[in-house]
C-alpha positions in Angstrom: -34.4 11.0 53.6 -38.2 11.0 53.9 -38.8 8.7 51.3 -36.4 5.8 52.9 -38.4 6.8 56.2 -42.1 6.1 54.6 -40.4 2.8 53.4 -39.2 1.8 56.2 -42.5 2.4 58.3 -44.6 0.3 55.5 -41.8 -2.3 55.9 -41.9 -2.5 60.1 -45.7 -2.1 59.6 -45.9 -5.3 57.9 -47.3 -4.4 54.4 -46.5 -5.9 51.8 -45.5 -3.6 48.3 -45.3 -4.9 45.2 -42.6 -3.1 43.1 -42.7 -5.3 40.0 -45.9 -3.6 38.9 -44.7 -1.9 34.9 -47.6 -1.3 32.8 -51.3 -0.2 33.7 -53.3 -3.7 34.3 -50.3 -4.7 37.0 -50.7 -1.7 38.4 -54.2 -1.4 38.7 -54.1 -5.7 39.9 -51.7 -4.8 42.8 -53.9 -1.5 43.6 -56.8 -3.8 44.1 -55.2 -6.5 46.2 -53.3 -4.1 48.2 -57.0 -2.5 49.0 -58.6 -5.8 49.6 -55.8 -7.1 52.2 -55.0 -3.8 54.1 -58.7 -1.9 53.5 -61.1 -4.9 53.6 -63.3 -3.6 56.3 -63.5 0.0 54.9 -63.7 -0.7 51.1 -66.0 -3.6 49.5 -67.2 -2.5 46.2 -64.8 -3.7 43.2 -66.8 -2.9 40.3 -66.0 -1.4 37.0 -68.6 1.3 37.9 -67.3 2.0 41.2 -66.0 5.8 42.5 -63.4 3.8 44.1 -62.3 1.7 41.4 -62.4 5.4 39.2 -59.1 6.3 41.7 -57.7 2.9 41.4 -57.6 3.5 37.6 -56.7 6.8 37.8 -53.5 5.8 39.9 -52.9 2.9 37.7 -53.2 5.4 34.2 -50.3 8.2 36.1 -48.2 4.9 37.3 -48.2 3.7 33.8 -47.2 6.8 32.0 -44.3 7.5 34.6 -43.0 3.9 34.2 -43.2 4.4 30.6 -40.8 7.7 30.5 -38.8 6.5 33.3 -37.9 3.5 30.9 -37.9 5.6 27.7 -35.3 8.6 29.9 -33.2 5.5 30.6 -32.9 4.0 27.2 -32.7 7.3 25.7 -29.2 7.4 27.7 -27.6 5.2 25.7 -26.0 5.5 22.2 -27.0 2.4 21.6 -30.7 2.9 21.7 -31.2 7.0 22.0 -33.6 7.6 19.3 -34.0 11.0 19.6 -31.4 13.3 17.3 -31.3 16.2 20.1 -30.5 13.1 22.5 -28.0 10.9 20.1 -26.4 14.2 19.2 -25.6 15.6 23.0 -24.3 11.5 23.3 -22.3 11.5 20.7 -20.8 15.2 22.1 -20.3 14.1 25.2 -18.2 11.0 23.6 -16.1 13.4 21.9 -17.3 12.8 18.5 -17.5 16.1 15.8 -20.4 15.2 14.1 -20.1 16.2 10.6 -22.8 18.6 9.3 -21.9 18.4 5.5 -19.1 16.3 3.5 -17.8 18.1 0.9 -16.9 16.1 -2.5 -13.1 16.1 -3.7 -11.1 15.7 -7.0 -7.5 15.7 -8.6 -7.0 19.1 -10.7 -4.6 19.4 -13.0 -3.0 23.0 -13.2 -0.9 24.3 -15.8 1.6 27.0 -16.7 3.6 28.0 -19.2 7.6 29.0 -18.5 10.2 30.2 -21.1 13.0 28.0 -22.2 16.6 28.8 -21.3 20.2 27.1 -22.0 21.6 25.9 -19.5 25.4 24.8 -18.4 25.3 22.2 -20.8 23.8 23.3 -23.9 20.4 22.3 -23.8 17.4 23.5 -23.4 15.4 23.1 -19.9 12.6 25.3 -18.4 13.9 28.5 -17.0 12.2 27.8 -13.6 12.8 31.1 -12.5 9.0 31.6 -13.6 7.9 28.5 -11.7 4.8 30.2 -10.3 4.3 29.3 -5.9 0.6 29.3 -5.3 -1.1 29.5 -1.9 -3.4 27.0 -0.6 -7.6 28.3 -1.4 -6.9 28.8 -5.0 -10.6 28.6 -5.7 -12.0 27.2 -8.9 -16.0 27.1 -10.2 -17.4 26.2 -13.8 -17.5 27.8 -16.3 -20.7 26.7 -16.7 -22.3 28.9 -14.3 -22.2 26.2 -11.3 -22.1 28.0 -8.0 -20.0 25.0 -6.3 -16.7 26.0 -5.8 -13.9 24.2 -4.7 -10.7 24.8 -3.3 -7.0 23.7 -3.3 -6.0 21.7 0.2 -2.8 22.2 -0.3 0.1 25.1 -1.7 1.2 24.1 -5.3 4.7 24.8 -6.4 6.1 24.6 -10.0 9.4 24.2 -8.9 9.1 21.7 -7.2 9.6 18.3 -8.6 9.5 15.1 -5.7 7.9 12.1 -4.9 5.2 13.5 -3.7 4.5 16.1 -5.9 5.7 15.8 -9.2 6.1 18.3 -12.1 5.1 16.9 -15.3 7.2 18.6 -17.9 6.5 18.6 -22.0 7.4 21.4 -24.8 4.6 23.8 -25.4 6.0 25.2 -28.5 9.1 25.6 -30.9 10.7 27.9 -32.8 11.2 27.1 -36.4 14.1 25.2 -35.9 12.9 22.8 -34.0 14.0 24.1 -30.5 12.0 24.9 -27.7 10.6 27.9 -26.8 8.3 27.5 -24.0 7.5 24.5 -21.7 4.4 23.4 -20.3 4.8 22.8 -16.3 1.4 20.7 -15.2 0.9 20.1 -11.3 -1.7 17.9 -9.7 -3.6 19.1 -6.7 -6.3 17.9 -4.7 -8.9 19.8 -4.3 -12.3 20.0 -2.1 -16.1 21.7 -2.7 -16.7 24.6 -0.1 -17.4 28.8 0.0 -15.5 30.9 1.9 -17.6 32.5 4.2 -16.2 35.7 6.8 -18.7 36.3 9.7 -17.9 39.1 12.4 -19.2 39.3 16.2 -19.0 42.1 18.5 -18.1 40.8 22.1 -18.6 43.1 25.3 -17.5 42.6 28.4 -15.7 39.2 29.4 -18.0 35.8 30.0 -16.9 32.7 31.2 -17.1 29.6 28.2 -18.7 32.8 25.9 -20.4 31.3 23.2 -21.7 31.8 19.7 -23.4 30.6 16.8 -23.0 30.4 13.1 -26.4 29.9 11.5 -25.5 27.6 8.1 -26.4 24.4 8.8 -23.2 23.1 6.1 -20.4 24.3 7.6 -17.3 22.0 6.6 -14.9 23.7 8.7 -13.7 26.8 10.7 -10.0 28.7 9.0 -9.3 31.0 11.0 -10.9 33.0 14.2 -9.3 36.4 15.1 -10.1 39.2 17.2 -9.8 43.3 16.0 -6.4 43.0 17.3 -4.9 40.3 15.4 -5.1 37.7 17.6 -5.7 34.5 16.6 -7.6 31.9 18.2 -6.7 27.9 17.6 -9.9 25.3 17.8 -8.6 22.3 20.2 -10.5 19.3 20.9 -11.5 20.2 24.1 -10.9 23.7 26.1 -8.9 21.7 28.4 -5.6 21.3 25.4 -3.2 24.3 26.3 -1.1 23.0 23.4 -1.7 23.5 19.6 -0.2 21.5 16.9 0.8 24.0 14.1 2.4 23.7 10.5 5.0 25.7 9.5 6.8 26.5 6.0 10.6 24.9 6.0 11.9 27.9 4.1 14.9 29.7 4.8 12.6 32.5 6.8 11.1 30.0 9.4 14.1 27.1 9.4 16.9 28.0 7.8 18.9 24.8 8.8 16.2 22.5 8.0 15.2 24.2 4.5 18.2 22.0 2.6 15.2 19.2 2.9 12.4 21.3 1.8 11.7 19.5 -1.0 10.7 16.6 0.5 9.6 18.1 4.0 8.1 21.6 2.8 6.3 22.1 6.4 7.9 21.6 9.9 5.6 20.3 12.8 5.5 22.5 15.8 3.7 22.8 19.6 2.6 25.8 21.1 1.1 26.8 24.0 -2.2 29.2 24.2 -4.6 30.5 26.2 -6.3 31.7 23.6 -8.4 28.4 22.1 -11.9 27.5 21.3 -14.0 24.4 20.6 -16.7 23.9 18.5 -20.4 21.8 18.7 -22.6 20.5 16.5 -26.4 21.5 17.4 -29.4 19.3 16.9 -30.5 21.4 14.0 -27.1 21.2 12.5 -25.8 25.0 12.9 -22.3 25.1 15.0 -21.7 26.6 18.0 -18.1 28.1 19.6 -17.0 27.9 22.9 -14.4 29.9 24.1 -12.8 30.1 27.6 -13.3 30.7 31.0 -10.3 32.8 32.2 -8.2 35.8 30.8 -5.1 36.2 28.7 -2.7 35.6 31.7 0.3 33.0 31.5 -0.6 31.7 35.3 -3.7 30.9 33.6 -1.8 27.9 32.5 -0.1 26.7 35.4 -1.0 23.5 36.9 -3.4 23.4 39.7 -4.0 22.5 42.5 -1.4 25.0 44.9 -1.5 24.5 48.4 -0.5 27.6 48.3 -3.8 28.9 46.2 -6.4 27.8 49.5 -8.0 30.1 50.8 -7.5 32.7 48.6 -7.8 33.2 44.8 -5.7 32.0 42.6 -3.5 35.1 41.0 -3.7 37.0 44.7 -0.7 38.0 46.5 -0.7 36.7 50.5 -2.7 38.4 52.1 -6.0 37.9 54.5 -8.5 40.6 53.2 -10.1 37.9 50.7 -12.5 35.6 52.4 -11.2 32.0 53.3 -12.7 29.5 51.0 -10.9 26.2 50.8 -12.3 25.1 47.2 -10.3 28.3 45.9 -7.6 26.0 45.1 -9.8 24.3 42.4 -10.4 27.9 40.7 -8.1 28.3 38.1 -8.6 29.7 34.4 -6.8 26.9 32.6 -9.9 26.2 30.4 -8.2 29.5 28.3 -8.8 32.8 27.5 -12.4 34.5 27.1 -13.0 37.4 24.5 -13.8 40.7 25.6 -14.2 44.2 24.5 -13.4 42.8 21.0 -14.6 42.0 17.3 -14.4 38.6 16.6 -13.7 38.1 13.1 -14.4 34.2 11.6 -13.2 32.4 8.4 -15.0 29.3 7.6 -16.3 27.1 4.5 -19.7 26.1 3.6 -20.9 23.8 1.1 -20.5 20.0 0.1 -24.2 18.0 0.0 -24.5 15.8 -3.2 -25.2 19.1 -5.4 -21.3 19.1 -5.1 -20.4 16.1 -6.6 -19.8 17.6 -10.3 -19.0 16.1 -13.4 -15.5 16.1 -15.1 -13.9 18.5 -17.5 -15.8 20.8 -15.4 -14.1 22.8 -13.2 -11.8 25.1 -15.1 -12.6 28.9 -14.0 -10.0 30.4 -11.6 -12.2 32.4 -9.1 -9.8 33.3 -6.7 -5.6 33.1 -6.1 -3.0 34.3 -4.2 0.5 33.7 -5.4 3.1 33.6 -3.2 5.9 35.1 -5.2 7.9 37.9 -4.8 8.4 40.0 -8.0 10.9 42.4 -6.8 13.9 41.3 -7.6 12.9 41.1 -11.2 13.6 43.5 -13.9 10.5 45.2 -15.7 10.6 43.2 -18.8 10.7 39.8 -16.6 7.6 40.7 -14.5 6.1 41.8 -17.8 6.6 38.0 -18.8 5.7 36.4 -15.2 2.3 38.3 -15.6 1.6 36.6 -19.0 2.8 33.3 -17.5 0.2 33.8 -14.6 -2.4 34.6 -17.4 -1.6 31.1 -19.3 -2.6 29.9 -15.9 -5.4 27.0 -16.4 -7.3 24.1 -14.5 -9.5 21.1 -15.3 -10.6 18.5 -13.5 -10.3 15.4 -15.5 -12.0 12.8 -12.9 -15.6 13.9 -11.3 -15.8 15.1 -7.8 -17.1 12.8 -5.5 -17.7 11.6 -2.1 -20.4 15.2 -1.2 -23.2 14.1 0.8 -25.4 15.9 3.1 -25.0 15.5 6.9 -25.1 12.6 9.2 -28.1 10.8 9.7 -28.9 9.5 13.0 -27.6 6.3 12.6 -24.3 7.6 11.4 -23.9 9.7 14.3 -24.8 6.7 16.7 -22.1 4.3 14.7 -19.8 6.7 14.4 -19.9 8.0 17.5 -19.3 5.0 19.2 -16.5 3.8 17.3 -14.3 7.0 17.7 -15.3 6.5 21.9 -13.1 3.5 21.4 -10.5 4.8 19.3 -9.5 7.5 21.7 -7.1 9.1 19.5 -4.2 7.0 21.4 -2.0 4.4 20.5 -2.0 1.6 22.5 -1.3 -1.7 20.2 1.5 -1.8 17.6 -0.8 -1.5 14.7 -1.6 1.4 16.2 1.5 3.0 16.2 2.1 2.0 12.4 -0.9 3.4 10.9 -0.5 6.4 13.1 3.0 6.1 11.1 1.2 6.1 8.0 -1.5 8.9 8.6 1.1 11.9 9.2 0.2 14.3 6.0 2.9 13.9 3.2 3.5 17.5 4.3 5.9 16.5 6.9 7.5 13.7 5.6 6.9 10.3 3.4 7.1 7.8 5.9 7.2 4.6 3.8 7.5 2.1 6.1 7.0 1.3 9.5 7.4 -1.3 12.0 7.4 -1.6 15.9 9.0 -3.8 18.3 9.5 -4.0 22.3 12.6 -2.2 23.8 15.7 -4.1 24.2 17.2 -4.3 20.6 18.5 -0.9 20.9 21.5 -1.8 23.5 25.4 -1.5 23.4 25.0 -4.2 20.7 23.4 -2.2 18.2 25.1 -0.7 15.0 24.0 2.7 16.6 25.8 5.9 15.3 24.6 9.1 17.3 21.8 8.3 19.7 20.6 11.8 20.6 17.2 12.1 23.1 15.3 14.7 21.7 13.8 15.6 25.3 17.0 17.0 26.8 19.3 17.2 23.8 21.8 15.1 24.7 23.8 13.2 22.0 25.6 10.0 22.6 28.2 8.2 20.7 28.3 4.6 20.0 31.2 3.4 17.6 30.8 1.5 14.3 27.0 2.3 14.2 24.6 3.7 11.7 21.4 5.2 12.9 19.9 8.6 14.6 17.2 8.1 17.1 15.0 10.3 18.3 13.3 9.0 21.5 13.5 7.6 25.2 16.4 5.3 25.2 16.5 3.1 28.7 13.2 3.5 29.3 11.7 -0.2 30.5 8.4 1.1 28.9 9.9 2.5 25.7 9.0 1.0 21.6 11.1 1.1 19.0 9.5 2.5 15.6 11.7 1.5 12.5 10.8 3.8 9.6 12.0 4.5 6.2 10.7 6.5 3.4 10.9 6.5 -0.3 13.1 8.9 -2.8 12.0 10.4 -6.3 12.6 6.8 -8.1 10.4 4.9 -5.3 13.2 3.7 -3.9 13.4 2.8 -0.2 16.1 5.4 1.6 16.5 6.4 5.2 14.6 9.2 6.2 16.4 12.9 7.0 16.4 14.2 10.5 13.6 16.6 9.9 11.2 13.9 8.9 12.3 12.1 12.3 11.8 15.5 14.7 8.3 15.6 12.4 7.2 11.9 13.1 8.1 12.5 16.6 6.2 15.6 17.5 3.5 14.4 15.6 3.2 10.7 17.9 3.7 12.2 20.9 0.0 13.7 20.9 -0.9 9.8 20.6 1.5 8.0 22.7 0.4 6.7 25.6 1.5 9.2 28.8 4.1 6.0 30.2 5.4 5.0 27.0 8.6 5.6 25.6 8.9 6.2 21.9 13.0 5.6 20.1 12.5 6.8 16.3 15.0 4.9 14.2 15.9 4.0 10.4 15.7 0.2 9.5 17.9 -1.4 7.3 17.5 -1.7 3.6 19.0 -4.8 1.7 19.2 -5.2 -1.5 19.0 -8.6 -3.2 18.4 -10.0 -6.5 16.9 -13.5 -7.4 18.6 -16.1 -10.2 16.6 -18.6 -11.7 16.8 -21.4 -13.8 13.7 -23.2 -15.7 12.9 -25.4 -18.3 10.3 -25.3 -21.3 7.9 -27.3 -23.1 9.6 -27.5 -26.6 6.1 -25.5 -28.3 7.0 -22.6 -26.4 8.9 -19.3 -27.2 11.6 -19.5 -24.9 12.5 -16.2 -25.0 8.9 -14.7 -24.4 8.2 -17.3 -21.6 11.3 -16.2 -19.7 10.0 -12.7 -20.0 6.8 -13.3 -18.6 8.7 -15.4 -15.6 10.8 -12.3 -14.8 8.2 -10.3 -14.9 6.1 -12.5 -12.8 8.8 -12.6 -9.7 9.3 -8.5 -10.3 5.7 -8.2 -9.1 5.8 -10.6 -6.5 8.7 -8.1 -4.8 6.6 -5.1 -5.8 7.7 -2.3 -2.8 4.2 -2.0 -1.8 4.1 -5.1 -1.0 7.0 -5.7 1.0 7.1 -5.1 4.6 9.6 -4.7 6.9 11.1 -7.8 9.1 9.3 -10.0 6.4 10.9 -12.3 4.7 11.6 -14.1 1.6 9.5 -17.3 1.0 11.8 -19.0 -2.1 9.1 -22.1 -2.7 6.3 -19.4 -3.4 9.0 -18.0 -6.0 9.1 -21.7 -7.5 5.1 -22.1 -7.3 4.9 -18.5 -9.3 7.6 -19.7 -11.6 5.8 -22.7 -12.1 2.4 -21.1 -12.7 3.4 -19.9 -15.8 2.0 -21.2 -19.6 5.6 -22.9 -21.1 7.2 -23.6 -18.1 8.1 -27.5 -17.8 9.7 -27.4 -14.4 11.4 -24.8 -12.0 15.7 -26.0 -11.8 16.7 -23.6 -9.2 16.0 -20.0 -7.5 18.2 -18.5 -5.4 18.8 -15.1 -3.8 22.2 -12.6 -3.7 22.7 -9.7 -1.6 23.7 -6.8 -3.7 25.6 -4.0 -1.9 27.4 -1.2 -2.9 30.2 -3.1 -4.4 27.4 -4.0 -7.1 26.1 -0.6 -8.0 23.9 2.0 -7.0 22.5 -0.3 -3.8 22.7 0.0 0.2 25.7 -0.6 2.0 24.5 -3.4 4.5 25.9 -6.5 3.6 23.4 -9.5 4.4 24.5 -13.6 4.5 21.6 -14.7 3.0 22.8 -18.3 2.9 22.8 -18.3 6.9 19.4 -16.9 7.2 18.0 -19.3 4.9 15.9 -22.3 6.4 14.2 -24.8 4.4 13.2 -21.9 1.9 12.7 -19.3 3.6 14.8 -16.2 4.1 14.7 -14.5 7.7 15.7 -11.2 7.9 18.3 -9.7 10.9 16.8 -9.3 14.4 18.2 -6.0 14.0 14.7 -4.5 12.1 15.3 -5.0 8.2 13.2 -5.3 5.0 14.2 -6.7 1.8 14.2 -4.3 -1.4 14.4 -5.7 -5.2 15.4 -2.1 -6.0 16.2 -2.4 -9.8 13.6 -5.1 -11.0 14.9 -4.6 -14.8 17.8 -6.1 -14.0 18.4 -7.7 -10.3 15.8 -10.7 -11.6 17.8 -12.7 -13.8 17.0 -16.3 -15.5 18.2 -18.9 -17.6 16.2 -21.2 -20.3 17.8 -25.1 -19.8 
């Protein structure tokens, strides 16, 4: 290089450079002395006044200035410092952070319908829920007021349907003169999110590598849907680099006819596929988003994994031949960054809105804009879709909490916070926590995963009370005798976890999760899971207990009421949401609660009793509690379990000495 060459000649010359010069004075100091110990002979005048002290300056003033944007270009490179928003925004894309350009404000609706009653096997009257109305997700709502925020339903909403997750509040709408019911009043709760629909269409020409486009709002809250002119849908993916798309789909008999029996609690099914045809969007530094499509064409080989030695010297979809020049980089070619538009109309579905203007008041959003049911009226006799369309008509909304949580878009310092905290996330999960609130995060729409807890391979062995083991990679099922569980995993994998999950049922209750919330919970950890890690999906063990307790009371006291408050006391202490699994049960802080309590002179005893199914309605696992207990404390097995007080009402008992 000629710049090491000039240095080196100063260097062998025997000059001495100072490189520690920063700011104009040092400069124009080591100008001076440089001059005086190498140009003494030839230059003598130093003053202020002087032509030659006019350069020296003038060298010192450019020196300055460079060292000052050489220093600003460096710190402007960091997250940490960038002060700049075209600067922290191009960091905080290049960290993989979607910087958020609006936030829209949400609420809880409350929908309501009307249905007929009917008689049913028994006598009695029930809602005929053959006029349960199905509604798609968007339903949108505005005021009646005159508002133009609208808002929009996240998620489908289904009559019918009556779980956990989404119950069905039921109460008579109206009798008939003697007292019997002739119509019910169904009410749902929905969430529901600010935001305008918005459809924007782009003519595309001929094919362009990573073709891009704009949208000009500057509020956009997110993109629904991108298609071309001939139905083809394209799928945004983190990075064009994905090939794989994770995808909801309805468990209904049309799309899973096996899994559908569990539709009530899993109404969607979690699939993978693979695309070329994928885009990924960019915030700008004026806050309008940009799409980037592909590189390549819609091919399958576009896809396959590269590099083929096969591919050198040729391109990469070429038969053998040796017309094409020989370029050995051709192996790196490949279109595997997906598919790029051409010769098309792009057509785009997206929301706008949120800001603070969307954060409304309650009791006001109760005008049905927009709605798309999803039933099918064909089956029904003329006088029955004459009812149905006045049940639709009774159809009506309110919001009875104020929407919340709208604000405008990130300010510089968000960006630069948040930016640097999702860098470390990664989307991956590395520690255990991790993997539980991973656990935790997969939408209800899949599955209730109530609880969750991880531990190192090496429980699940011969040992284990393991039913069918099946491995969900190659389909193989193996049988272990007197076991219990299906897992869904890696088994003998010296790498593997172990996940222990359970979920609730319609009373709250703990119960083991169905199969298709296990396939669900598996395809949905794999896009976190470490590439080396094995994941085994497996039930825990519920058991059911009940506590005993004796006390005593100061003689001023209602013993009744004070027994009351004590079994009400240890009922909250065993609260589900507070119990975790492989935790276990302190007995002491039972006495210190007990004893806690106004009236109580002294705790006599506690103790706890495994109930199983012999009992009642409880699980089958039978537990020796008075084996696991040390001091005071109850351990639970090694095999993963957690400790339920399923029927508080009456599994706390006490006695008044």
């Amino acid at each position: 290089m000629e710049t090491d060459s000039n240095l080196n000649s100063l260097i062998s010359s025997g000059k001495e450079i100072d490189y520690m010069s920063k700011d104009f004075n040092s400069f124009k100091s080591s100008l001076v002395n440089y001059t005086k110990s190498y140009f003494s002979e030839s230059y003598k005048d130093f003053s202020e006044n002087s032509t030659g002290m006019m350069f020296i300056d003038l060298a010192s003033y450019v020196g300055d200035v460079l060292s000052y944007y050489i220093d600003y270009q460096f710190k402007e490179s960091f997250m940490q410092y960038a002060s700049e928003r075209k600067n922290i925004v191009t960091l905080a894309n290049y960290l993989g952070y979607k910087i958020k350009t609006s936030v829209a404000s949400t609420t809880n609706l409350e929908v309501f319908q009307i249905v007929p009653s009917k008689i049913n096997n028994n006598g009695e009257n029930e809602p005929d829920y053959k006029y349960a109305l199905n509604i798609r997700e968007g339903m949108e709502i505005t005021s009646r007021g005159g508002s133009s925020t609208k808002f929009r339903t996240i998620n489908a909403i289904s009559f019918a349907e009556n779980t956990q997750s989404s119950k069905t509040n039921i109460s008579v709408y109206e009798r008939d003169s003697f007292g019997q019911p002739t119509f019910y009043l169904l009410q749902k709760n929905v969430l529901a999110s600010s935001g305008t629909r918005v459809t924007r269409t782009f003519n595309v020409g001929e094919a362009r590598e990573f073709y891009e486009l704009t949208l000009p709002e500057t509020n956009i809250l997110e993109i629904e849907s991108v298609t071309d002119s001939s139905g083809n849908r394209y799928y945004e993916v983190p990075y064009l680099s994905q090939d794989t798309v994770l995808l909801d789909e309805p468990n209904d008999n049309k799309h899973n006819p096996i899994s559908s029996v569990y539709a009530d609690s899993v109404p969607y099914i979690l699939r993978y596929i693979r695309t070329s045809r994928r885009f990924t969007t960019m915030v700008n530094v004026n806050n309008t988003m940009t799409l980037e499509f592909g590189a390549g064409t819609d091919r399958f080989d576009d896809e396959i994994v590269v590099p083929n030695l096969n591919n050198v010297g040729r391109t990469v979809r070429s038969s053998p031949n040796f017309e094409t020049s020989i370029d050995p980089a051709n192996f790196l070619k490949s279109d595997s960054y997906g598919s790029a538009p051409s010769n098309t109309t792009l057509t785009i579905n997206y929301y706008v809105g949120g800001g603070v203007e969307s954060n409304v008041a309650s009791n006001t959003l109760n005008q049905i804009s927009n709605i798309d049911f999803a039933d099918s009226t064909e089956y029904l006799e003329d006088n029955d879709r004459q009812i149905l369309e006045t049940i639709k008509n009774s159809l009506n909304v309110n919001n009875p909490e104020p929407a919340l949580g709208g604000k405008s878009g990130e300010t510089d310092d968000e960006i630069r916070l948040n930016g640097l905290a999702s860098f470390s996330a990664q989307n991956r999960a590395v520690t255990r926590d991790d993997y539980v609130i991973r656990a935790y995060s997969m939408p209800a729409k899949f599955g209730s995963i109530a609880k969750a807890y991880v531990s190192k391979d090496g429980i699940l062995d011969s040992k284990s009370q393991l039913n069918i083991i099946k491995n969900t990679f190659n389909d193989e099922v193996k049988v272990n005798p007197a076991g219990l569980n299906v897992v869904y995993g890696e088994l003998n994998n010296p790498l593997a976890i172990n996940m222990y999950v359970l979920s609730y049922n319609n009373n709250k209750n703990l119960t083991e999760p169905n199969e298709v919330v296990l396939k669900n919970l598996k395809t949905y950890m794999s896009k976190y899971r470490m590439l080396t890690d094995g994941l085994n999906i497996t039930n825990a063990f519920i058991i059911n207990f009940g506590i005993n307790f004796e006390i005593s009371v100061f003689h001023n006291f209602n013993k009744k009421q004070v027994l009351l408050e004590c079994i009400s006391s240890v009922s909250t202490m065993f609260d589900i949401d507070k119990i975790s699994i492989a935790q276990p049960i302190e007995l002491g802080e039972i006495e210190l609660t007990l004893s806690t309590i106004a009236g109580v002179k002294s705790v006599v005893s506690v103790e706890a009793v495994n109930l199983t199914v012999d009992d009642g309605n409880y699980s089958e696992n039978e537990y020796d509690i008075k084996s696991a207990t040390v001091g005071k404390t109850i351990y639970p097995s090694m095999d993963p379990s957690i400790f339920e007080l399923k029927f508080p009402a009456k599994d706390v008992s006490g006695r008044v000495l």
